[in-house]
KESE-602996 format. One record per atom (N, C-alpha, C): residue in three letters; x, y, z. Coordinates in steps of 0.05 Angstrom, whole numbers, plus 5000, padded with zeros to 4 digits. Each point is the difference from the previous one (the first is absolute). Layout:
ALAXYZ
...
END
This chain:
UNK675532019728
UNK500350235018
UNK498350234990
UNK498350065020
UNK498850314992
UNK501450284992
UNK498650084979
UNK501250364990
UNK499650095015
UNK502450194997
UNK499650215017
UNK498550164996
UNK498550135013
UNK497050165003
UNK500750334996
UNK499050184985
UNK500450315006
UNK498350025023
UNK500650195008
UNK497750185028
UNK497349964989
UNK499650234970
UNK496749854990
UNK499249755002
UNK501349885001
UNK499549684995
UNK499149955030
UNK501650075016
UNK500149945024
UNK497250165017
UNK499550164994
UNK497450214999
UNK497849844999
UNK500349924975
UNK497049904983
UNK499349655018
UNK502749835010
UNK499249825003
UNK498550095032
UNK501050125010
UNK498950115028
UNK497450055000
UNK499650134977
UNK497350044994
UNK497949764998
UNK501049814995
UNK498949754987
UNK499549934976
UNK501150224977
UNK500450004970
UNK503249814991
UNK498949834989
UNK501949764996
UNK499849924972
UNK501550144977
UNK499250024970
UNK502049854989
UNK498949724981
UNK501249854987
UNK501850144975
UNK501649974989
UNK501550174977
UNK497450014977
UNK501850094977
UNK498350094981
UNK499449834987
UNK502349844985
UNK499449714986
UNK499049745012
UNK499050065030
UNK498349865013
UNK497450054995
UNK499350235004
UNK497450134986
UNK500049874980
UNK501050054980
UNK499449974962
UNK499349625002
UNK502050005015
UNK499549655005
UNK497249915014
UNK499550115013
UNK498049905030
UNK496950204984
UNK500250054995
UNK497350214986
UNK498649934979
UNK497449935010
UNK497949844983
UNK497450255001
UNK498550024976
UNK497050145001
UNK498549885029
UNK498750065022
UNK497949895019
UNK497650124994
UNK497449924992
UNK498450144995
UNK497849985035
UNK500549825016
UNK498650035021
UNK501749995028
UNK498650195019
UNK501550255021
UNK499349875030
UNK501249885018
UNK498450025024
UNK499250235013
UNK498250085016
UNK499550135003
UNK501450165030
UNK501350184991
UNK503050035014
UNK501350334996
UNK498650195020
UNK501250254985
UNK503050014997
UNK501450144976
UNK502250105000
UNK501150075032
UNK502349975001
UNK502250115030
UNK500750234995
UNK499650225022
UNK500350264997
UNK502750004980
UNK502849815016
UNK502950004991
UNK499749914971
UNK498949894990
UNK499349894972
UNK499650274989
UNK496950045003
UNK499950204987
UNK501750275000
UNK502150035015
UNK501650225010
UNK502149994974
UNK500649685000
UNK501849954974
UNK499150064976
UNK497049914998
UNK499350044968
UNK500650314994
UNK498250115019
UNK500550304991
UNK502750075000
UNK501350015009
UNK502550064993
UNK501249964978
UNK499349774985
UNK500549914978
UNK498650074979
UNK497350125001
UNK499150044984
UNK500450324994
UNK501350125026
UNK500750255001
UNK502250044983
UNK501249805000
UNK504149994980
UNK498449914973
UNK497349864996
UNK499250004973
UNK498550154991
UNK498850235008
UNK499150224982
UNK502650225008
UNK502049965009
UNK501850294996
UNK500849894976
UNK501649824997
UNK501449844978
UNK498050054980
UNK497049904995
UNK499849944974
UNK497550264995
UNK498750165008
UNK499050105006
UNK496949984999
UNK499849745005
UNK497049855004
UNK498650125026
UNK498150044997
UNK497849985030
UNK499149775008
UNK501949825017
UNK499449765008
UNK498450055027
UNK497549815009
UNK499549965019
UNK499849845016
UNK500449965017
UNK498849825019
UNK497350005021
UNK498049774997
UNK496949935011
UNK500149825017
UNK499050095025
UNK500149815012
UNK498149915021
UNK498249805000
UNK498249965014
UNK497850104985
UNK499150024976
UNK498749994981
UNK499149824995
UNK497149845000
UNK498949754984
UNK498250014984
UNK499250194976
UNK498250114994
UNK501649854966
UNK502450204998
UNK500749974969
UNK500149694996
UNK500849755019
UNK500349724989
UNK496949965011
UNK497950045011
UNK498849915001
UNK497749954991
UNK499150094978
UNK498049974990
UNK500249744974
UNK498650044969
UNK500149784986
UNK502150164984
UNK500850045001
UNK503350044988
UNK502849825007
UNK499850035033
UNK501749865011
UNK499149755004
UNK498249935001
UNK498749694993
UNK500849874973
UNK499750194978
UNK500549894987
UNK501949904991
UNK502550235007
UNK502649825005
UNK501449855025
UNK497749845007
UNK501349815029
UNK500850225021
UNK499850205005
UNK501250195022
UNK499149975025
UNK500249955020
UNK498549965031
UNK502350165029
UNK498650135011
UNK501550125015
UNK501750154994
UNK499850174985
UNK501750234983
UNK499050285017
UNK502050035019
UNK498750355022
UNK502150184998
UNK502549964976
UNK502250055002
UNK501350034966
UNK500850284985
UNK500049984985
UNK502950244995
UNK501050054975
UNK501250194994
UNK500050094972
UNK498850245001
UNK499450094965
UNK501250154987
UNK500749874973
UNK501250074989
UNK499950264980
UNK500750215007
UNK498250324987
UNK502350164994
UNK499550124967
UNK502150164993
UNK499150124980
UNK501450184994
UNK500150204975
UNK498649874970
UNK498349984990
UNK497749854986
UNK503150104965
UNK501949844999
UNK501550084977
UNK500649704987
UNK502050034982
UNK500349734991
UNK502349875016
UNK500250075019
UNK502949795023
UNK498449935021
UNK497750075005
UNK498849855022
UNK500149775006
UNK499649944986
UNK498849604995
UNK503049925015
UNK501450114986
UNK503149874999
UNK501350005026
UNK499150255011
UNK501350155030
UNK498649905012
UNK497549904995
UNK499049865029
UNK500249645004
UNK500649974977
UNK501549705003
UNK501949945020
UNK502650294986
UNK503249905010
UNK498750055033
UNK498950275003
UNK500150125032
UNK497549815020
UNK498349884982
UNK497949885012
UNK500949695020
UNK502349974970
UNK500649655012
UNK503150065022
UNK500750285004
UNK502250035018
UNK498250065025
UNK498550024996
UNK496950045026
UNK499349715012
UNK500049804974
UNK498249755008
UNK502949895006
UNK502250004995
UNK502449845017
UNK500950075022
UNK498950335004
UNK500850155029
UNK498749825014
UNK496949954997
UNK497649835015
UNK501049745011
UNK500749854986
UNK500549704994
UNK503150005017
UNK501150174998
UNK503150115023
UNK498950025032
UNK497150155002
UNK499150075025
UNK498349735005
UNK499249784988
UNK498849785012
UNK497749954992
UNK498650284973
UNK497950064992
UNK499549794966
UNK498149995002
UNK497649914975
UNK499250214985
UNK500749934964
UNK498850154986
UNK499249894972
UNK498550174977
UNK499049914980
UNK499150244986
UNK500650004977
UNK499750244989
UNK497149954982
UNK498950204999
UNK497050084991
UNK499850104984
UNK499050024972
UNK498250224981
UNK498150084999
UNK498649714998
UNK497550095000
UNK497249805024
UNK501449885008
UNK498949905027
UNK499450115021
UNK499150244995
UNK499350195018
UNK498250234997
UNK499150165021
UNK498150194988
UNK501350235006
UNK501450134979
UNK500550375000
UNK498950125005
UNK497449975009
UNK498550245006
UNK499349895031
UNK500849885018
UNK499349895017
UNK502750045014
UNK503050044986
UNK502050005006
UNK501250305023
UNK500349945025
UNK501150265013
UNK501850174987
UNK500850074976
UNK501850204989
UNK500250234993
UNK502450105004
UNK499450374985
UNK500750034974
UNK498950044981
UNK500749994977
UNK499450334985
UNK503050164996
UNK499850254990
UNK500049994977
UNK498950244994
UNK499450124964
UNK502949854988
UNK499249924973
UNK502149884986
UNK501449855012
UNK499349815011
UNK500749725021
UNK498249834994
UNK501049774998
UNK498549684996
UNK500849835023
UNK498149904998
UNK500049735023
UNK500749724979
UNK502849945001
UNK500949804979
UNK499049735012
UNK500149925025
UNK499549725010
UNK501050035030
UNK498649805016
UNK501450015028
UNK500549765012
UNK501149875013
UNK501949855012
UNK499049825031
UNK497649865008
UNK499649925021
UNK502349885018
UNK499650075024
UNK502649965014
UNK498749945035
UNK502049765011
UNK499249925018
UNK501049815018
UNK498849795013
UNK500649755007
UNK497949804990
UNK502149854983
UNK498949764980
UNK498849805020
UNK497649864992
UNK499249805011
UNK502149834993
UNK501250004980
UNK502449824983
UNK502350094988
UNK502049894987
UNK502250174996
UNK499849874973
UNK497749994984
UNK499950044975
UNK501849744989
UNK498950074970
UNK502349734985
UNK501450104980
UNK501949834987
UNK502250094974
UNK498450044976
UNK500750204986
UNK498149954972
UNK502149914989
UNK498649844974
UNK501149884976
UNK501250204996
UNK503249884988
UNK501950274982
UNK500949884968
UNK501050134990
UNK501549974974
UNK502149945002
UNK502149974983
UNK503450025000
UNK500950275007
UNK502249984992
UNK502750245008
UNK500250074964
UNK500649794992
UNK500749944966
UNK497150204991
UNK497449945007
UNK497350034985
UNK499750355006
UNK501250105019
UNK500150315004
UNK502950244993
UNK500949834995
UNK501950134997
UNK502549994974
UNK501350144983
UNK501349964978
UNK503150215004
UNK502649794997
UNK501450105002
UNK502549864977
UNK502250064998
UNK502049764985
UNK501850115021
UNK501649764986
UNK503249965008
UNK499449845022
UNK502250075020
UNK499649975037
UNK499150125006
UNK496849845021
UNK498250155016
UNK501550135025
UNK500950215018
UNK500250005019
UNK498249825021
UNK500449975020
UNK498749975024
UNK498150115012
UNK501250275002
UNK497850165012
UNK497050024987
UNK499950034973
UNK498049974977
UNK498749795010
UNK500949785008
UNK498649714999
UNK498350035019
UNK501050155025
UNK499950055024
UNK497450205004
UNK500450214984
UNK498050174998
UNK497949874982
UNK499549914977
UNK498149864991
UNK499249765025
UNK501449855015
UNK498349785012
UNK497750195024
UNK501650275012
UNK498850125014
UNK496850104989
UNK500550104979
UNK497550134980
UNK497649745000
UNK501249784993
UNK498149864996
UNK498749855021
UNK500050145022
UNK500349945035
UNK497250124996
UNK498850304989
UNK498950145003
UNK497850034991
UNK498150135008
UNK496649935002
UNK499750194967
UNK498249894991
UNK499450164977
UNK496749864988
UNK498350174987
UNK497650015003
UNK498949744987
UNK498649875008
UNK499249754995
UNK503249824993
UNK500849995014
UNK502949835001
UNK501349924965
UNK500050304985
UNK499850034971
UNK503749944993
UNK501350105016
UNK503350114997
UNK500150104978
UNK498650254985
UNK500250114982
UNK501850134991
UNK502449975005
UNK503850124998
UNK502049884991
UNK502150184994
UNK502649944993
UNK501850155008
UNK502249885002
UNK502350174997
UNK502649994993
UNK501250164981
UNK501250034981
UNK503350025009
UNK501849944990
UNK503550035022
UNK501350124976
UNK500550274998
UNK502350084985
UNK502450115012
UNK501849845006
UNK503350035019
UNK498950055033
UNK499750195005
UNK498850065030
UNK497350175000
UNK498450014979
UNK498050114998
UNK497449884998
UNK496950065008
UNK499249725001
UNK497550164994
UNK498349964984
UNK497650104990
UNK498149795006
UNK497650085016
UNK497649895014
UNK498050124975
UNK498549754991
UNK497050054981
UNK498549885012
UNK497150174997
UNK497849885001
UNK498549864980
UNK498349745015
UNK498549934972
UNK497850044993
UNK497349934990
UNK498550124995
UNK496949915015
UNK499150115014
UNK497549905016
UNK499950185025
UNK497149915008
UNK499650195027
UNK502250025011
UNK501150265013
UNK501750025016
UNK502149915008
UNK500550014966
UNK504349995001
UNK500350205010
UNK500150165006
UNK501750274997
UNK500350005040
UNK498149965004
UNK499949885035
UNK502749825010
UNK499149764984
UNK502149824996
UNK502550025001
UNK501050154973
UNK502350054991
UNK501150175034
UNK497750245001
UNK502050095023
UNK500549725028
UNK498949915001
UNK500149825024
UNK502249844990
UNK501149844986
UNK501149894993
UNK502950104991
UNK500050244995
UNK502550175009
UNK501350055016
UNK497450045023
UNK501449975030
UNK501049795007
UNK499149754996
UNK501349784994
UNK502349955003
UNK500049984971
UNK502549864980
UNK502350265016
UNK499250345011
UNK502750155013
UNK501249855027
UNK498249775012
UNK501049935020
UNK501249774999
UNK498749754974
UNK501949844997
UNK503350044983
UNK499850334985
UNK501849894987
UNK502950225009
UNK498250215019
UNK502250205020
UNK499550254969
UNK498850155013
UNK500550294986
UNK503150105001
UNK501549915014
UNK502850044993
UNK501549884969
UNK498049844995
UNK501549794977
UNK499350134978
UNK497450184990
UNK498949994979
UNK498550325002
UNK500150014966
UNK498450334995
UNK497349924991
UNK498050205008
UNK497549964982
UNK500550094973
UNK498449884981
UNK500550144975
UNK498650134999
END
C-alpha cells in the first residue's frame, strides 16, 4: 500500500519531481565521469539552488552553481581525468580557514545526494579541471576547494571496492546497530582515489570521526560524516 503523501509531496510530484529517499541515494550513487549531452531542467535546477541556498545559510560556504559551462571540463585537464560532457558543475567556495576542506565534504556530498534524489549524475573533482577556466566568484579570503560535475550520466556508474565495518571502525563491548548502520553507510561513500582514509571511534553514544593521512582526508572525513548521520540517525548519537 502507498504512504500517505504531505501536500509538498503532492506539489512536487505534480511537478514531475519524483525523489527516491535518501538511503536510496547513498545506495544508487556511483562517481559518472561522462554526461550526455542534455541541459539541466529549469525544475532541477530550481531544486539545486534551493539546496544549495539551505547549504551556505547552514554552513556558511559560498556554494555555487554553473551551468551550461564547457570550458572548465574541457580542456586537457578534464581529459585527463576521463571527463566528457561536463556543462554542469557546482563549486565548492569558502572562507580559505582550516574547516574548509571539512565543510565542503559534509555540504558538498548533501549536494551530490540532493542530485542523485533529482535523477542527476555526479563526480567529485580536484584537480581534473581548470580553475582558471572555471565560471566562479571567488572573494578576498575565499578558496575554491574542489567542484562537483553534475548531470545526466551516459551511465549510472559502478560500485567501488570497499573495506570492512571491523577495518574502520573500533569499539568494545556490544556494538549497537545503529553504529553498524552508520559505518556501512560511510563506506557507501566516494572518497579521493577510493582511499577510505577513516575511522570511527564508539564511546557509549558518542562517536568520534578521524581522518587519515593523504590527499584529501579532511574532504573525506566530511563526506563520510554525512554518511555514516544518515545510516546511523543523528537521533542515536553525539559528535565528539
Amino acid at each position: 500500500m502507498e504512504k500517505s503523501r504531505t501536500d509538498k509531496e503532492k506539489e512536487r510530484i505534480k511537478e514531475g519531481i519524483v525523489e527516491m529517499d535518501i538511503m536510496e541515494a547513498v545506495k544508487s550513487r556511483h562517481s559518472v565521469r561522462q554526461y550526455e549531452d542534455r541541459p539541466l531542467e529549469p525544475k532541477v535546477i530550481k531544486e539545486l539552488q534551493n539546496e544549495i541556498e539551505a547549504c551556505c545559510r547552514e554552513s556558511g560556504l559560498h556554494i555555487q552553481l554553473v551551468t551550461n559551462e564547457p570550458k572548465a571540463f574541457g580542456g586537457i585537464m578534464g581529459r585527463s581525468g576521463k571527463f566528457s560532457g561536463v556543462t554542469d558543475y557546482i563549486a565548492m567556495v569558502g572562507k580559505n580557514d582550516e574547516n574548509l576542506e571539512e565543510k565542503c565534504g559534509y555540504y558538498g556530498e548533501r549536494l551530490v545526494l540532493k542530485a542523485q534524489q533529482l535523477g542527476l549524475n555526479t563526480c567529485w573533482a580536484a584537480l581534473s579541471y581548470s580553475k582558471g577556466k572555471a565560471a566562479v566568484s571567488v572573494e578576498e579570503g575565499e578558496k575554491l576547494c574542489l567542484v562537483i560535475a553534475v548531470g545526466y550520466g551516459s551511465s549510472q556508474g559502478v560500485p567501488h571496492k570497499s573495506k570492512s565495518v571491523t577495518e574502520v571502525t573500533r569499539a568494545e563491548g556490544q556494538v549497537p546497530e545503529w553504529f553498524i548502520k552508520g559505518a556501512e553507510a560511510a563506506l557507501l561513500a566516494p572518497t579521493a582515489v577510493n582511499q577510505q582514509k577513516f575511522s570511527f571511534e564508539l564511546n557509549g553514544s558518542r562517536v568520534t570521526a578521524r581522518p587519515g593521512r593523504g590527499f584529501y582526508t579532511k574532504v573525506d572525513l566530511g563526506i563520510v560524516r554525512y554518511h555514516f548521520e544518515i545510516g546511523a540517525g543523528k537521533e542515536n548519537f553525539t559528535w565528539e
